[in-house]
N, C-alpha and C positions, 0 to 999 in steps of 0.2 A: 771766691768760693772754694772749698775746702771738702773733696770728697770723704763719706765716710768709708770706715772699715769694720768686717765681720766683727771685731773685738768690741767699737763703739755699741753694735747693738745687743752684743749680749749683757755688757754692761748692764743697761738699760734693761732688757727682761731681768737681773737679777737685784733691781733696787728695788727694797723692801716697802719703806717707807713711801707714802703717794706723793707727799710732797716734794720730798728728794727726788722722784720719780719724775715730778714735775720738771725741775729744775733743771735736771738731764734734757730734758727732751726740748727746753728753751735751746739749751747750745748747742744741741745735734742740730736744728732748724737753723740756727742761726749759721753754723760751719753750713749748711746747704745752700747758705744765698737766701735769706727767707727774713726776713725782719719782723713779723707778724706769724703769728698761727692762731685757728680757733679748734679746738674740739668739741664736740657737742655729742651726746649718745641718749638715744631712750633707749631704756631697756624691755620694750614691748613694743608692738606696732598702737598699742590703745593706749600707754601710759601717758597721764595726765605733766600737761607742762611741768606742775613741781618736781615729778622726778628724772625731767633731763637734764642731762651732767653737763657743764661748760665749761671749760678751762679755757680762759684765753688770754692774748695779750693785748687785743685790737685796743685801740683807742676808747679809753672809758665812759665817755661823753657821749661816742656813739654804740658802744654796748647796752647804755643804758637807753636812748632816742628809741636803739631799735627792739628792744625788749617792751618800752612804756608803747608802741607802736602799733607789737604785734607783727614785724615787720617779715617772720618766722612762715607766715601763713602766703605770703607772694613772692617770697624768694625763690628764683626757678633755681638756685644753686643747691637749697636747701632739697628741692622737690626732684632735682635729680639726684641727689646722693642718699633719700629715702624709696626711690625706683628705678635705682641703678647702679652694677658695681663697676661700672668704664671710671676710668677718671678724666677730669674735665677742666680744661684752659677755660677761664671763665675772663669776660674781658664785655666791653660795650654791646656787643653782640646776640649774649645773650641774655636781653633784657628787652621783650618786644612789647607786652602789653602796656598803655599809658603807665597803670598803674605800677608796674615796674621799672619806663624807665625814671620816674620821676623819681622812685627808690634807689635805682644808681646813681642819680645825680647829688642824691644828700649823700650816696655811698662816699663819691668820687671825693664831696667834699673833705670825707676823713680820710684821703689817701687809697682808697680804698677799690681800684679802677682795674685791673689787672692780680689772675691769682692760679692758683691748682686746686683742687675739690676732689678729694678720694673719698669714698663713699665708704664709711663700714660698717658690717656687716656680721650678727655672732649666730653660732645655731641656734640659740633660744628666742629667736624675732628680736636680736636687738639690732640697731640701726642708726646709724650715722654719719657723721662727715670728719675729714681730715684738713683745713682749709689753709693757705700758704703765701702769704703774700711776701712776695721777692721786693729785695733792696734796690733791683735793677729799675730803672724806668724806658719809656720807650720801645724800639726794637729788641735790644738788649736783653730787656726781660726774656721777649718768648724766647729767644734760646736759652737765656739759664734755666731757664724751666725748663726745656725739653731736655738739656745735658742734664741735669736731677735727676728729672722722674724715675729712673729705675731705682736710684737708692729711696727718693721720697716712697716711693711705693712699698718697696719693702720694709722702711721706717713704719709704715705706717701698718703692716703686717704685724709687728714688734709692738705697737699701741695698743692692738686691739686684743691680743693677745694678754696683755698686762691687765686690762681693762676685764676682760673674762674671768681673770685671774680674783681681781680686786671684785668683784660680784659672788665666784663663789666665795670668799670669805666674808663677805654681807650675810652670809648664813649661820656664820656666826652667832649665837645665842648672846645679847646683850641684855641686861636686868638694870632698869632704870625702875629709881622709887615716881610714886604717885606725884610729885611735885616737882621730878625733872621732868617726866611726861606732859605735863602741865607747861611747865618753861618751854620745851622743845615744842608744842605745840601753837603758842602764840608766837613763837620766833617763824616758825611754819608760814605764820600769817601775816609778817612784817615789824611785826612788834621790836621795839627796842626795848633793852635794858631798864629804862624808867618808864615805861608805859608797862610792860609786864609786872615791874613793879607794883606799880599803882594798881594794876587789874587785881593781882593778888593781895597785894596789901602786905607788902615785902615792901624789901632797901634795896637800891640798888646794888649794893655788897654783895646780899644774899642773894640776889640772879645773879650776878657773875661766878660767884662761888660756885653755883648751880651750873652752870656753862663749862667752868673749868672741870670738872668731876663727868661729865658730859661727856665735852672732847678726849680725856683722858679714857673712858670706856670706852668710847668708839677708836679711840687711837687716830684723831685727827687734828690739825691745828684751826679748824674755822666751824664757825655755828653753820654757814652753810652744808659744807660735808655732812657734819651729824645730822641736819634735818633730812638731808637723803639718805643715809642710814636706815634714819630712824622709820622713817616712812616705807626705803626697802622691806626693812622686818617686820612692818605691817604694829611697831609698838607708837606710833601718830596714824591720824589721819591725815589729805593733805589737802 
């Protein structure tokens, strides 16, 4: 493990782009001892699941088990980093209800047994978690975690920050025509490229086309991103 320094994180507050932004904050975790991280933010205590944000790199298999799940709603990891700003060794321990532990044990089966959980936190009721799973196994781990945590912490002050950053310029005035409103809208809803197609009675060409003109307004690289955008500025429903 590879501690970091003050110049790593300003770095990081000064990367423009979200995806590059992204990418930074893989290797900082990763120099931390961290092999895994998830971020998740709603930006309201009432905002609807489609516009919480999720960065992560946990294993995809079980990204999706625990999303098709719902798995979000009995996570006590979850429910202490939306009513609480302590950060948290999270480990077998705490997972008491049946219904929970049986949730660890599909966890544990993705590697997924031992971690850190920083809760954040913005003045405008947003709310979330910072999530850390170390390379280490066994005893090992809880000390590399507890040698971290003050940089992790402050990493994770340096996220949220960015993160605040990246909302107000969601204020942004975006001008999408009636028929990317329409694209963004059924992507909204799961729709792929030839089923939007088909609904509209369009080519596949001409939704991608539509997609690319999209991301390039919204200044993103994925239809995801733009549907959270789009839905921030209130130009979808969700």
């Amino acid at each position: 493990m590879t501690m970091l320094v003050m110049d790593d994180l300003v770095q990081l507050g000064k990367t423009e782009r979200f995806e590059d932004w992204l990418g930074n904050l893989k290797t900082l975790t990763c120099r931390l001892g961290y092999s895994n991280f998830l971020l998740g933010v709603k930006p309201g205590p009432g905002a609807p699941s489609q516009q919480v944000l999720i960065q992560s790199n946990y294993p995809v298999t079980w990204r999706n088990h625990y999303d098709s799940q719902a798995y979000a709603a009995i996570d006590p990891i979850v429910h202490h980093c939306l009513n609480s700003n302590l950060p948290l060794l999270w480990n077998r321990e705490n997972y008491r209800q049946p219904a929970e532990s049986a949730f660890f044990e599909e966890a544990a089966m993705h590697g997924l047994q031992l971690g850190l959980a920083l809760p954040l936190h913005g003045p405008r009721g947003e709310a979330g978690m910072f999530c850390l799973k170390p390379y280490e196994r066994g005893p090992r781990s809880l000390s590399a975690i507890i040698h971290s945590l003050p940089m992790a912490t402050l990493l994770r002050d340096y996220v949220i920050e960015r993160l605040l950053r990246g909302q107000a310029e969601n204020h942004a005035v975006v001008h999408l025509t009636s028929r990317e409103k329409e694209v963004l809208q059924w992507s909204a809803a799961g729709k792929t490229s030839w089923e939007i197609a088909t609904i509209l009675s369009s080519t596949t060409s001409a939704i991608d086309f539509h997609f690319k003109n999209i991301r390039r307004k919204f200044q993103v690289s994925s239809r995801q991103m733009a549907v959270l955008k789009a839905i921030q500025q209130k130009l979808i429903t969700p």
